[in-house]
RODO-2510 file (C-alpha; in nm, 4 decimals, decimal comma):
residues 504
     n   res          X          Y          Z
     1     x    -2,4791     1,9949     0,7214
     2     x    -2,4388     1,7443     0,4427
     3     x    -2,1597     1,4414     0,5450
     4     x    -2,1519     1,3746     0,1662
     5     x    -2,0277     1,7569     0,1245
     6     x    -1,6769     1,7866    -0,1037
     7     x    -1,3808     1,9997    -0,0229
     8     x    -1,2825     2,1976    -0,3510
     9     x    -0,9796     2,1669    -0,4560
    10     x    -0,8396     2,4770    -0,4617
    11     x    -0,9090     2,5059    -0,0869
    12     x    -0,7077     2,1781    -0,0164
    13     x    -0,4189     2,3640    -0,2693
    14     x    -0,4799     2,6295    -0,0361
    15     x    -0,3917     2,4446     0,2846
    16     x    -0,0634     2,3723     0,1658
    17     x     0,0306     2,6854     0,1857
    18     x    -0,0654     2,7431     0,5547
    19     x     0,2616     2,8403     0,7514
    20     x     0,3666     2,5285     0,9411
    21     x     0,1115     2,2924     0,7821
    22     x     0,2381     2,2386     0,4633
    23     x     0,5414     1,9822     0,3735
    24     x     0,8437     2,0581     0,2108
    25     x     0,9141     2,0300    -0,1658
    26     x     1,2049     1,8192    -0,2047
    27     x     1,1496     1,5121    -0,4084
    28     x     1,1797     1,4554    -0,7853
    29     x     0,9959     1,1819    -1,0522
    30     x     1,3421     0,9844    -0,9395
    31     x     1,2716     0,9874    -0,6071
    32     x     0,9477     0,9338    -0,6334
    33     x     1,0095     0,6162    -0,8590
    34     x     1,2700     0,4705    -0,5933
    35     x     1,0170     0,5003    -0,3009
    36     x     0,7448     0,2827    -0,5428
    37     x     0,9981     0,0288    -0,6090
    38     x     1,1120     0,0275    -0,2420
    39     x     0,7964    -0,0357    -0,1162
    40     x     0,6832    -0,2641    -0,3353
    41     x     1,0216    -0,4871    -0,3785
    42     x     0,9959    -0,6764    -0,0405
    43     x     0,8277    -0,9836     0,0975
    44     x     0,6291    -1,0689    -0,2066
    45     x     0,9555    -1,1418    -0,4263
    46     x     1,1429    -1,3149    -0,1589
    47     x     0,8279    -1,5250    -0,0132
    48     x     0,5019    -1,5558    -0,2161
    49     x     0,6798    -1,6105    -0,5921
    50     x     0,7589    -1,9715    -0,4443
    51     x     0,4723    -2,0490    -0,2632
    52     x     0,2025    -1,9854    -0,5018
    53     x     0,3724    -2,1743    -0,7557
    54     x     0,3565    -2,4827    -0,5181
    55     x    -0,0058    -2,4005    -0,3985
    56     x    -0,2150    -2,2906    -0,6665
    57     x    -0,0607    -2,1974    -0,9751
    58     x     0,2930    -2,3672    -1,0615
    59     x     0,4996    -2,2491    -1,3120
    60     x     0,1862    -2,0551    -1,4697
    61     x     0,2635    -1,7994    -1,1319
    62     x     0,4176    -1,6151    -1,4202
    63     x     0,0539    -1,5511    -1,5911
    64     x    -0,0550    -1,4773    -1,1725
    65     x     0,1493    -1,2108    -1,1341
    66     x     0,0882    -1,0908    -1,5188
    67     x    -0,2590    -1,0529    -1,4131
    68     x    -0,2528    -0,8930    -1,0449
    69     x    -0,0180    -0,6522    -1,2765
    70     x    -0,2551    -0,5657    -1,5106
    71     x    -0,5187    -0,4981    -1,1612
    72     x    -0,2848    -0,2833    -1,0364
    73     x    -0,2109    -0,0832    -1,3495
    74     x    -0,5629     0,0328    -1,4007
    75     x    -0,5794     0,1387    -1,0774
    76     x    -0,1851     0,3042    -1,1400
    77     x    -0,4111     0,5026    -1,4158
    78     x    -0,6420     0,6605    -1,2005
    79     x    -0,3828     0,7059    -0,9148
    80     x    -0,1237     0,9179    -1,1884
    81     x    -0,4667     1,1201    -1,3127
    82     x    -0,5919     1,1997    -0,9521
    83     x    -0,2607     1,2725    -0,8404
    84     x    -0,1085     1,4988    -1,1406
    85     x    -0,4711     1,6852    -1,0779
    86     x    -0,4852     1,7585    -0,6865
    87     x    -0,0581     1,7138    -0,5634
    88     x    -0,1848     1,7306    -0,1792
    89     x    -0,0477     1,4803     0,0864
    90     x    -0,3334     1,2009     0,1068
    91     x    -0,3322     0,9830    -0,1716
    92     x    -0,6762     0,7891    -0,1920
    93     x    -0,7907     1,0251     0,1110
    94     x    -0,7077     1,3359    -0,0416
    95     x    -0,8843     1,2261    -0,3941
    96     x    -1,2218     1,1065    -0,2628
    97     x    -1,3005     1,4343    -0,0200
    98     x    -1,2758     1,5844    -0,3201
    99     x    -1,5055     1,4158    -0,5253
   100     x    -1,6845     1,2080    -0,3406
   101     x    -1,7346     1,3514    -0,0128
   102     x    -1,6766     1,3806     0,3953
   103     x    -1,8039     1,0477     0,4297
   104     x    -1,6494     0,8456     0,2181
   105     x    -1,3225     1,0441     0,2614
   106     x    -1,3102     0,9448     0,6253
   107     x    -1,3949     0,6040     0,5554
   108     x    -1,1233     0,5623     0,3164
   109     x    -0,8643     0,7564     0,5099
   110     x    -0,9634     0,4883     0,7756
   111     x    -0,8858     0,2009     0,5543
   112     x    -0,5595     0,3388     0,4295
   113     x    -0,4604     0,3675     0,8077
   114     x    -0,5064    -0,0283     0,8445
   115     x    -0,3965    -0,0510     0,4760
   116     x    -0,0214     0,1107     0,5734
   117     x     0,0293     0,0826     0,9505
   118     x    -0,1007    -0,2985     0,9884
   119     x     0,1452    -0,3839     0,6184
   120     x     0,4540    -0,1991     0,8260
   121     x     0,3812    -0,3906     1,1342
   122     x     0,3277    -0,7216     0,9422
   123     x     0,6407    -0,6458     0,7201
   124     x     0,8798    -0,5256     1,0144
   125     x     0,8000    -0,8883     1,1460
   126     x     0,9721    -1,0692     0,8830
   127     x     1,2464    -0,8433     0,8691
   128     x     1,3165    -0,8987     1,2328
   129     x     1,2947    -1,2894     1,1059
   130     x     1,5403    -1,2568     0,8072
   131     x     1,7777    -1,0552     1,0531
   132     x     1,7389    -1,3767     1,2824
   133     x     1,8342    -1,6256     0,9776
   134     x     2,0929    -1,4597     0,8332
   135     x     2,2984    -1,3948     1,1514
   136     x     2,1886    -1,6632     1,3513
   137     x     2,0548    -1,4438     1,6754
   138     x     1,9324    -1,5750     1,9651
   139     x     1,5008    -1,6781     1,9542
   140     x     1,3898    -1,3948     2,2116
   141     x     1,5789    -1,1423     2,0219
   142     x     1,4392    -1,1449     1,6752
   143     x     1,2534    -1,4176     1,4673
   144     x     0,9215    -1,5620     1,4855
   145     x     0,8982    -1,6897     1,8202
   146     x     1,0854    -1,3737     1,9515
   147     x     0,8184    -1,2357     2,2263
   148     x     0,8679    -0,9302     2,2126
   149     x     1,0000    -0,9154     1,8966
   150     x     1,2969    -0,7095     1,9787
   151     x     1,4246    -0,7191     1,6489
   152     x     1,1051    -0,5744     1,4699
   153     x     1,0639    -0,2765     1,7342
   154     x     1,4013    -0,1798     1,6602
   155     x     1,3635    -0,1060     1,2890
   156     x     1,0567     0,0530     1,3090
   157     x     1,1897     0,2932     1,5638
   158     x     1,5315     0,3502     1,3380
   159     x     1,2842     0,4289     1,0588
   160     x     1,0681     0,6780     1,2403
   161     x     1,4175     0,8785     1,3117
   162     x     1,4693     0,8726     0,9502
   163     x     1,1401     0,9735     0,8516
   164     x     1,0632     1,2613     1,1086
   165     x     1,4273     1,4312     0,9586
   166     x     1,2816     1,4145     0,6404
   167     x     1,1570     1,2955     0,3056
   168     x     1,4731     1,3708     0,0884
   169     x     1,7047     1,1917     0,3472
   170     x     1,4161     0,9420     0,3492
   171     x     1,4979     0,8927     0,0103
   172     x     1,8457     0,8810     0,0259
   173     x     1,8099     0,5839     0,2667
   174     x     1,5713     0,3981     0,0686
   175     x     1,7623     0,4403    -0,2832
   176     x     2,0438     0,2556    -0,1332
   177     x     1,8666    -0,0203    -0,0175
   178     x     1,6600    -0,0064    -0,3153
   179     x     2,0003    -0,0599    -0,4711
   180     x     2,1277    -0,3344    -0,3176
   181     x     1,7902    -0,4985    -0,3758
   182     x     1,7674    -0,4253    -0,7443
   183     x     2,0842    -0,5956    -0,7638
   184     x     2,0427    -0,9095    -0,5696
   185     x     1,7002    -0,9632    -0,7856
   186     x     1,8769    -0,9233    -1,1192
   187     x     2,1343    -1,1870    -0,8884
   188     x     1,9019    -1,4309    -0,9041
   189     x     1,7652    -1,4098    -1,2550
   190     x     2,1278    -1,3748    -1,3650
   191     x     2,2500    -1,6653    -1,2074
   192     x     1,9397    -1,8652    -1,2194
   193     x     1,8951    -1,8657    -1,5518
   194     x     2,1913    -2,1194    -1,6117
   195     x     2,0464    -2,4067    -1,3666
   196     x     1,6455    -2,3471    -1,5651
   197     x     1,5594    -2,7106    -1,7051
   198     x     1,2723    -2,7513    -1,9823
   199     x     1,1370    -3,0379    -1,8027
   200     x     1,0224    -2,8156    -1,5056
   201     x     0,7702    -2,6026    -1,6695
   202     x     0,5465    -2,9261    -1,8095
   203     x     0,3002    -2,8829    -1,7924
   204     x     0,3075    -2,5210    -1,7783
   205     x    -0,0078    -2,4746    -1,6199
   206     x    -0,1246    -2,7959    -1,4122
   207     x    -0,4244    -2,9842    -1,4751
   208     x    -0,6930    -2,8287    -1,1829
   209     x    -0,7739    -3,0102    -0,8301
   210     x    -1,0265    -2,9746    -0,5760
   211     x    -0,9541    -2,7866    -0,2723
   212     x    -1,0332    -2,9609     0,0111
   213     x    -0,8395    -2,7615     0,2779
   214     x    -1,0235    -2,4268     0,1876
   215     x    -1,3252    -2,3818     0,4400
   216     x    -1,5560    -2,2085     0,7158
   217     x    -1,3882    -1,8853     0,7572
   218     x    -1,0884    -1,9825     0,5428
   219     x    -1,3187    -2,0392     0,2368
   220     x    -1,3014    -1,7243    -0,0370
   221     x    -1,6108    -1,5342    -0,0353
   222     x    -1,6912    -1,5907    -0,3864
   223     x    -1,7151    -2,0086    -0,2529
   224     x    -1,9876    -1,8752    -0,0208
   225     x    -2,1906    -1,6858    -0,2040
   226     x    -2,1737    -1,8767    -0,5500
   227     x    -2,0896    -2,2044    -0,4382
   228     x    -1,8163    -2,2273    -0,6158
   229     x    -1,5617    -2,5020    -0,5112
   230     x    -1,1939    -2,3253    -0,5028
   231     x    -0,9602    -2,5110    -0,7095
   232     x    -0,5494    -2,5786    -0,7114
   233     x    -0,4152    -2,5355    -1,0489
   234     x    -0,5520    -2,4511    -1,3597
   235     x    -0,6908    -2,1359    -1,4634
   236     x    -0,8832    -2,1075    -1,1192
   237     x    -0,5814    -2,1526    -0,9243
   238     x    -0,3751    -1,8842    -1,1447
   239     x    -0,6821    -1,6400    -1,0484
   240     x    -0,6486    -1,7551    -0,6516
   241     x    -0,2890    -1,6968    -0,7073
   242     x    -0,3605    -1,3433    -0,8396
   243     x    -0,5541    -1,2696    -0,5732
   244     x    -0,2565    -1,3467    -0,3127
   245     x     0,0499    -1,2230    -0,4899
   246     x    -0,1212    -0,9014    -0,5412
   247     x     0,0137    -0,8389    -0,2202
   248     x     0,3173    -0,8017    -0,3979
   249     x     0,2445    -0,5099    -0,5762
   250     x     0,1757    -0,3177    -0,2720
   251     x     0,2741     0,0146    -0,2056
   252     x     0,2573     0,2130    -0,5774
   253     x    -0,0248     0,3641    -0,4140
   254     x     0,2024     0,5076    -0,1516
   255     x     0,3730     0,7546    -0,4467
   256     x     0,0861     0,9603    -0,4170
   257     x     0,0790     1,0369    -0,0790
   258     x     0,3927     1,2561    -0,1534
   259     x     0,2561     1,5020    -0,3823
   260     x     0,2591     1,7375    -0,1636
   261     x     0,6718     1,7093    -0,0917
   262     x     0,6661     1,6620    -0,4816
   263     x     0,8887     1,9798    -0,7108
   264     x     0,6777     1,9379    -1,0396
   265     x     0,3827     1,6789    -0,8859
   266     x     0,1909     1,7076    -1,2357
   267     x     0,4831     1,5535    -1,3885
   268     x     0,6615     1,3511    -1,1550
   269     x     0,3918     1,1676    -0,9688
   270     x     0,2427     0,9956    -1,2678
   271     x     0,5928     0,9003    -1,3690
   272     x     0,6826     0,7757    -1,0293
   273     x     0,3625     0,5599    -1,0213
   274     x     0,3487     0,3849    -1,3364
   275     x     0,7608     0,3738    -1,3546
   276     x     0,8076     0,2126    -1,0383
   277     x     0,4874    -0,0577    -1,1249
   278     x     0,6249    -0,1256    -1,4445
   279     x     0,9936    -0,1884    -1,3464
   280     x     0,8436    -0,4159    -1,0151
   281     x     0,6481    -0,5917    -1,2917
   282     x     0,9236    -0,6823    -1,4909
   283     x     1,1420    -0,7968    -1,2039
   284     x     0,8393    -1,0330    -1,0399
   285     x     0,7721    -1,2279    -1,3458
   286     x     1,1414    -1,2806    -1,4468
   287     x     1,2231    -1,4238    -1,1102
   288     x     0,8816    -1,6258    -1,1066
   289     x     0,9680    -1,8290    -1,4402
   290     x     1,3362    -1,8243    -1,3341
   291     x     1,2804    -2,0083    -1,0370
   292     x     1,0317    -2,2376    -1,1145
   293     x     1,2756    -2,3497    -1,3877
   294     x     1,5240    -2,4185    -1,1771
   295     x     1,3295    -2,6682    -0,9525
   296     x     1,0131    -2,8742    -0,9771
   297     x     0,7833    -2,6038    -0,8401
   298     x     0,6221    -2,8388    -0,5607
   299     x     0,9829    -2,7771    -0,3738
   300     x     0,9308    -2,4257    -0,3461
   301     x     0,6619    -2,3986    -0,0612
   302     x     0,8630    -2,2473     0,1966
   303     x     0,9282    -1,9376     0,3811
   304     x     1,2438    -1,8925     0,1574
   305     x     1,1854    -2,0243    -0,1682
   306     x     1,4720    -1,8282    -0,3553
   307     x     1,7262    -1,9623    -0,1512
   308     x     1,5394    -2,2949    -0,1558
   309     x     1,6097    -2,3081    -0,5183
   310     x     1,9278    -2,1962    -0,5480
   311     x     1,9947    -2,4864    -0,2331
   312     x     1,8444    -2,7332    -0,4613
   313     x     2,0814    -2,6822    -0,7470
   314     x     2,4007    -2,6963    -0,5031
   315     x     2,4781    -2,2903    -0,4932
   316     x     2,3883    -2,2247    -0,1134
   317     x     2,6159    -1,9911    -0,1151
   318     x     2,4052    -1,7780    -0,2613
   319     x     2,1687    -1,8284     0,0526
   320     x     2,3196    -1,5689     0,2311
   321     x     2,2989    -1,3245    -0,0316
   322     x     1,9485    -1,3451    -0,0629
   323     x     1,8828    -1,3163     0,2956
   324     x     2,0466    -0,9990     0,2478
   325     x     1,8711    -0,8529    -0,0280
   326     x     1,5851    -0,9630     0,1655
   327     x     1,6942    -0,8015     0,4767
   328     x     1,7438    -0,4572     0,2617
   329     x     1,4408    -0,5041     0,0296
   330     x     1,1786    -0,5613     0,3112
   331     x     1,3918    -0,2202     0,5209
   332     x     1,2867    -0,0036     0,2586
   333     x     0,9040    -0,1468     0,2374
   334     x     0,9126    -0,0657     0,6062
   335     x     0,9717     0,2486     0,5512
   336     x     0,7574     0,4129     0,3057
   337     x     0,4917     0,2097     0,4403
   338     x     0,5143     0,4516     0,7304
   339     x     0,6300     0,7669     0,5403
   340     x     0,2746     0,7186     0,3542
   341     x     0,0638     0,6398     0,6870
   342     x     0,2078     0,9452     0,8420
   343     x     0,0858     1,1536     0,5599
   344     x    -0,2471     1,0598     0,5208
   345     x    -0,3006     1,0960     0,8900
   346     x    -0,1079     1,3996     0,8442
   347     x    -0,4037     1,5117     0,6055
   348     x    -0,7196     1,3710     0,7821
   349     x    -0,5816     1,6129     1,0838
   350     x    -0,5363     1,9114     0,8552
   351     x    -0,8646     1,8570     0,7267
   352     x    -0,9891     1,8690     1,1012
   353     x    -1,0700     1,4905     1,0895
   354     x    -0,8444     1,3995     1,3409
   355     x    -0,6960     1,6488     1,6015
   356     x    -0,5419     1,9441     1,4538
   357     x    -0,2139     1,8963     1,7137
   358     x    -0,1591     1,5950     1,4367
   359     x    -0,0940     1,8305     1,1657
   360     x     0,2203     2,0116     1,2998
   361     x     0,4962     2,0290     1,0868
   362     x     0,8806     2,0522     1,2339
   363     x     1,0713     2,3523     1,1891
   364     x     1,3550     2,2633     1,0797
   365     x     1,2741     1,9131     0,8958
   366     x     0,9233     2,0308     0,6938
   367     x     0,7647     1,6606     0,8183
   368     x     0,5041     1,5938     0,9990
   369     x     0,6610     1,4723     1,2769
   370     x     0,4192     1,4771     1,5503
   371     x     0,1811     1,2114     1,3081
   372     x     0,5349     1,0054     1,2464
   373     x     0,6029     1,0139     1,5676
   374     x     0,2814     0,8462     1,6670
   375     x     0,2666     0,5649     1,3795
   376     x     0,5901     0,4872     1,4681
   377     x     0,5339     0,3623     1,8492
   378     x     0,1480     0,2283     1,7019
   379     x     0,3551     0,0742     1,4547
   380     x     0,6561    -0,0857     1,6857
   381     x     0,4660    -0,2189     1,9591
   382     x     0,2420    -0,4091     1,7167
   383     x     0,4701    -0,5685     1,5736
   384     x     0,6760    -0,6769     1,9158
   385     x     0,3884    -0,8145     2,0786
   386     x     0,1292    -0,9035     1,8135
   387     x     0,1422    -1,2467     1,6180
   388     x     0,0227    -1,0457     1,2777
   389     x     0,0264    -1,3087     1,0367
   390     x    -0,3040    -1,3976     0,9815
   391     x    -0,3940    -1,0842     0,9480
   392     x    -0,1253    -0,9610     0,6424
   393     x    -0,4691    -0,9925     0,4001
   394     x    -0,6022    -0,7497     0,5727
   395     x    -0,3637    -0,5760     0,3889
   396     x    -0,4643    -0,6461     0,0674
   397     x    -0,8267    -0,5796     0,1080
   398     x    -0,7783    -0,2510     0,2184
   399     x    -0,5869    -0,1689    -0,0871
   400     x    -0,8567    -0,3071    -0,3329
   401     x    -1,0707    -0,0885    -0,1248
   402     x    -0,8642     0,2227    -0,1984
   403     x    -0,8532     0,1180    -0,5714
   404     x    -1,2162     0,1024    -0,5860
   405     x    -1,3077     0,4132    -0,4887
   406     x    -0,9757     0,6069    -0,6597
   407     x    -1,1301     0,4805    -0,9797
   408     x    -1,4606     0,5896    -0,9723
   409     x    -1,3480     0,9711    -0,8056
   410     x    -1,2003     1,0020    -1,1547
   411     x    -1,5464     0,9279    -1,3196
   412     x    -1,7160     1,1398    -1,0757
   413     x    -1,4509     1,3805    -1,1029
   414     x    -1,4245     1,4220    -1,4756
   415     x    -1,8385     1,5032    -1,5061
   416     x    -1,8382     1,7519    -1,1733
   417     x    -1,4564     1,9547    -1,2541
   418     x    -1,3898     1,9006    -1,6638
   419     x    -1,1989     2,2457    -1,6371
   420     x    -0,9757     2,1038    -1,3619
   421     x    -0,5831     2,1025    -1,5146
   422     x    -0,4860     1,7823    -1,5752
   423     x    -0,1339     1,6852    -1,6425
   424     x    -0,1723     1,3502    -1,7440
   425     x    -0,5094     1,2164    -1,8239
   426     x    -0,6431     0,8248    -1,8351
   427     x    -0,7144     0,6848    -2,1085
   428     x    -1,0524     0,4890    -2,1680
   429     x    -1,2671     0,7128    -1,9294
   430     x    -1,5005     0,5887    -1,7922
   431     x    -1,4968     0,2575    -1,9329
   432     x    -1,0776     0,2147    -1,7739
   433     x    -1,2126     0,2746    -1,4469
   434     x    -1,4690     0,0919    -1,4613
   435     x    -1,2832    -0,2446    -1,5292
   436     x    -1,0482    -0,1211    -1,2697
   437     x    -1,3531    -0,1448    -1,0307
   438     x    -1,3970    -0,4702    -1,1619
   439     x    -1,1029    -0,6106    -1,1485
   440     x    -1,0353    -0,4999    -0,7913
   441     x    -1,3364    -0,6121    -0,6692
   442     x    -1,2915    -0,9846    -0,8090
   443     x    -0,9916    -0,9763    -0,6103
   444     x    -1,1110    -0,8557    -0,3338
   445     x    -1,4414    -1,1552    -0,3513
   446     x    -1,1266    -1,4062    -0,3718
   447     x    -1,0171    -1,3282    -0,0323
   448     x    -1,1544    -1,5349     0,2725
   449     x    -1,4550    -1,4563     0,4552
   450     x    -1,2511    -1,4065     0,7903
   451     x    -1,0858    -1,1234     0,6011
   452     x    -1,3757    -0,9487     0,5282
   453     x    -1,5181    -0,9877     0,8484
   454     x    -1,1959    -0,8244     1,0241
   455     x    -1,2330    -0,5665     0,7421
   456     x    -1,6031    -0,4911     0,8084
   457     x    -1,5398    -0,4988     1,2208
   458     x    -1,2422    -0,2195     1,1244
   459     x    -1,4308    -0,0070     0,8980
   460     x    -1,7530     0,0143     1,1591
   461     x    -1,5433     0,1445     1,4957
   462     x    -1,4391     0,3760     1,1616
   463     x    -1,7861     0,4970     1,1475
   464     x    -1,8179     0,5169     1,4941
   465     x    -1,5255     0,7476     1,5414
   466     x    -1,6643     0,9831     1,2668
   467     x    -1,9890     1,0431     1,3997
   468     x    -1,8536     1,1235     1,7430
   469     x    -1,5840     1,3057     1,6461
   470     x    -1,4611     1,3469     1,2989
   471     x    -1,7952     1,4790     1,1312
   472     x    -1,8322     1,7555     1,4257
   473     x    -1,4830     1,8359     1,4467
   474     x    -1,3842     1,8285     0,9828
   475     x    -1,3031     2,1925     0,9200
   476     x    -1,6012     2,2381     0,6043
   477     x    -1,8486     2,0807     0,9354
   478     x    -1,7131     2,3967     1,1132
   479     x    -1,7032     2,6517     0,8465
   480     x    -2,0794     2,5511     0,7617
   481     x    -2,1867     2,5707     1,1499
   482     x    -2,0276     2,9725     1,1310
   483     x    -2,2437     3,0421     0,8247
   484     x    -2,5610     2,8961     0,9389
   485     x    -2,4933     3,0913     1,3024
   486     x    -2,4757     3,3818     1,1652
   487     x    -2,7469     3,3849     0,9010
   488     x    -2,9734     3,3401     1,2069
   489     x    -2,7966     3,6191     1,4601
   490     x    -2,6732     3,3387     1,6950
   491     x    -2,3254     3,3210     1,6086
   492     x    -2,1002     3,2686     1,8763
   493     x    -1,7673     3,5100     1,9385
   494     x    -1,5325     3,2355     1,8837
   495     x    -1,7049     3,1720     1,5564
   496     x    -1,4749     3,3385     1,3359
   497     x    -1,4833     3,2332     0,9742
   498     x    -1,2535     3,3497     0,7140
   499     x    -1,3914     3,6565     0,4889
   500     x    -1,4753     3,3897     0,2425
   501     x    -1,6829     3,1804     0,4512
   502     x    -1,8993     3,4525     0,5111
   503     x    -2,0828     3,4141     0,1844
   504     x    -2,3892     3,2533     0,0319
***
């Protein structure tokens, strides 16, 4: 029994069409684009545009973002391809079992679980803090110091409702908010744009400094192995920056873990992918040269930049309306973020992974409600009682992760399955994935060494899990253990494969 063994395809096709364990088809490329701009809209635009501009990059954040773009459209590439190719609820999980094996299936199903869950948890906290802000509630109800954090339980349970009752109402809910956000961004450029002075962008990219406060555990990898001093400012400090606002562009990934509840998924999912990174593109690096026009960009380190700036230039009134738009944008993140965890646990359970009780579907909604159910209490009493963050990178390294291996399944999987249909197609394979491996894992080496070592410390009870449980328990472990029983007469009654397990 081979742990490196692939699930076809058309078997995983199959499984959708299981009664009660496959999702509803309800969603449409529009949809589909309004969940990736939900999710990735959110506390990168209202937090990190600022601060990186005061901490490593200044007004060059523009180029930082440019490039953490360009990361996450290679990656977008191989996502659309995968996804047109097998439309199955997974994403990333899904797309390695079936090219690259049991193993590393589980272990990246594993990683998308701390990828999603830990980024709602993290996310729902500074919700619950923006709620506090803007309406001025009392410290143990919502807000940082908040223990519990009343406020951040609360939305995460809302959310839950709204996700177990489905994905179209799901996205319903999330194109209004997505809405409101939209707007308040294009707010800001719009009304920014009139207070930018020239003098604020020289220089444009700031001559480089040592870091000294960079070290131990804080230090970036790459410092440790290569010895390379990290540096504020200059073109190392617009990489650093990349490396950190690439949290930003969070959650395109999540599009594909929808496929399944996807009308026309060949079509759709690629255009919900690269539509909603493109758009989120856009928006980031007009608000990042925006901003730092309006105000020296060594004021704008700060939980709050936007409304920083716009306090700077005498309009606080538009404080308040950025709060909100804050308060809607990081409501939607919340909740794809736990639409997408739901479904790849959803997956890893169909797949026999995880318990099969995980993979009901509700009668009535077509969701897997029993999974959503589950993330959402995981979820909501993380973020009430857990401080979480120190650990938001976390975050980010186990979505380089995902990119990494998404990348080279579509190498692997354009050499084992040419004939496979294939709706849309990346360009520059395999050289495109390749640099997207590359790219990703640069990132990922710019992160600090306590990051990795949380990530490593995840990924091993990971292994440990699997080898008790998951490897045993995976439906092709089964299926193999009922062909090798009966080739030599000791197959058990209960051992009952289906007529096409029975062959050679």
């Amino acid at each position: 029994m081979s742990i490196f063994r692939t699930k076809p395809i058309e078997q995983s096709l199959r499984d959708t069409d299981e009664p009660g364990r496959g999702l509803r088809k309800n969603l449409s490329a529009f949809h589909l684009t309004v969940f990736g701009v939900g999710v990735i809209i959110g506390t990168g635009i209202f937090v990190l545009t600022g601060q990186q501009a005061a901490r490593n990059a200044g007004p060059a954040i523009v180029i930082s973002f440019a490039l953490a773009g360009v990361v996450c459209a290679l990656a977008a590439l191989c996502y659309a391809e995968f996804a047109s190719s097998v439309p199955v609820a997974g994403s990333a999980y899904t797309f390695s079992y079936a090219t690259l094996g049991q193993f590393v299936a589980w272990i990246i199903g594993w990683d998308l679980c701390l990828e999603l869950a830990l980024g709602a948890a993290v996310v729902s906290r500074g919700w619950s803090a923006y709620l506090q802000e803007l309406f001025d509630l009392p410290a143990w109800l919502a807000g940082d110091k908040a223990l519990p954090d009343f406020g951040a339980a609360f939305i995460v349970a809302a959310l839950t409702i709204v996700a177990v009752m489905g994905a179209k109402l799901s996205g319903r809910v999330t194109g209004f908010l997505v809405v409101v956000k939209v707007a308040v961004v294009v707010f800001v450029i719009g009304l920014g744009v009139f207070f930018i002075k020239a003098a604020n962008y020289t220089p444009f990219i700031p001559a480089a400094e040592p870091s000294t406060k960079a070290s131990g555990g804080d230090a970036p990898l790459l410092q440790v192995l290569a010895g390379i001093t990290p540096q504020h400012f200059g073109w190392f400090g617009i990489v650093a920056a990349a490396s950190i606002v690439f949290f930003a562009y969070i959650g395109f990934d999540v599009v594909a873990t929808t496929a399944e509840e996807t009308r026309n998924p060949q079509r759709d999912v690629p255009w919900g992918i690269i539509g909603s990174l493109v758009i989120c593109g856009v928006l980031y690096m007009a608000v990042a040269f925006v901003v730092t026009g309006m105000v020296p960009f060594g004021q704008l380190d700060t939980a709050a930049p936007l409304a920083k700036a716009f306090d700077l230039v005498g309009q606080g009134w538009a404080a308040d309306l950025i709060s909100l738009g804050a308060v809607c944008g990081i409501t939607s993140v919340i909740l794809v973020l736990l639409l997408g965890q739901a479904r790849v646990s959803f997956a890893m359970a169909r797949d026999g992974l995880l318990p099969p009780v995980l993979s009901k579907v509700h009668p009535r909604y077509g969701t897997p409600w029993v999974m959503s159910t589950i993330t959402g209490v995981v979820v909501a009493v993380l973020a009430a009682f857990v401080p979480l963050s120190e650990l938001s990178e976390l975050t980010s390294i186990g979505t380089l992760f995902a990119f990494i291996v998404v990348s080279l399944g579509v190498i692997v999987l354009r050499r084992t399955r040419p004939d496979l249909p294939r709706a849309f197609r990346a360009p520059g394979v395999p050289w495109l994935p390749a640099l997207s491996v590359l790219a990703s894992l640069w990132l990922m080496l710019n992160l600090p060494v306590v990051t990795w070592v949380r990530f490593l410390i995840w990924m091993a009870v990971g292994l440990v899990l699997f080898f008790l449980y998951g490897m045993r328990r995976a439906n092709l472990a089964l299926a193999t253990e009922a062909r090798e029983g009966l080739t030599a007469g000791g197959g058990r009654p209960d051992d009952r494969s289906a007529p096409g397990d029975r062959t050679s």
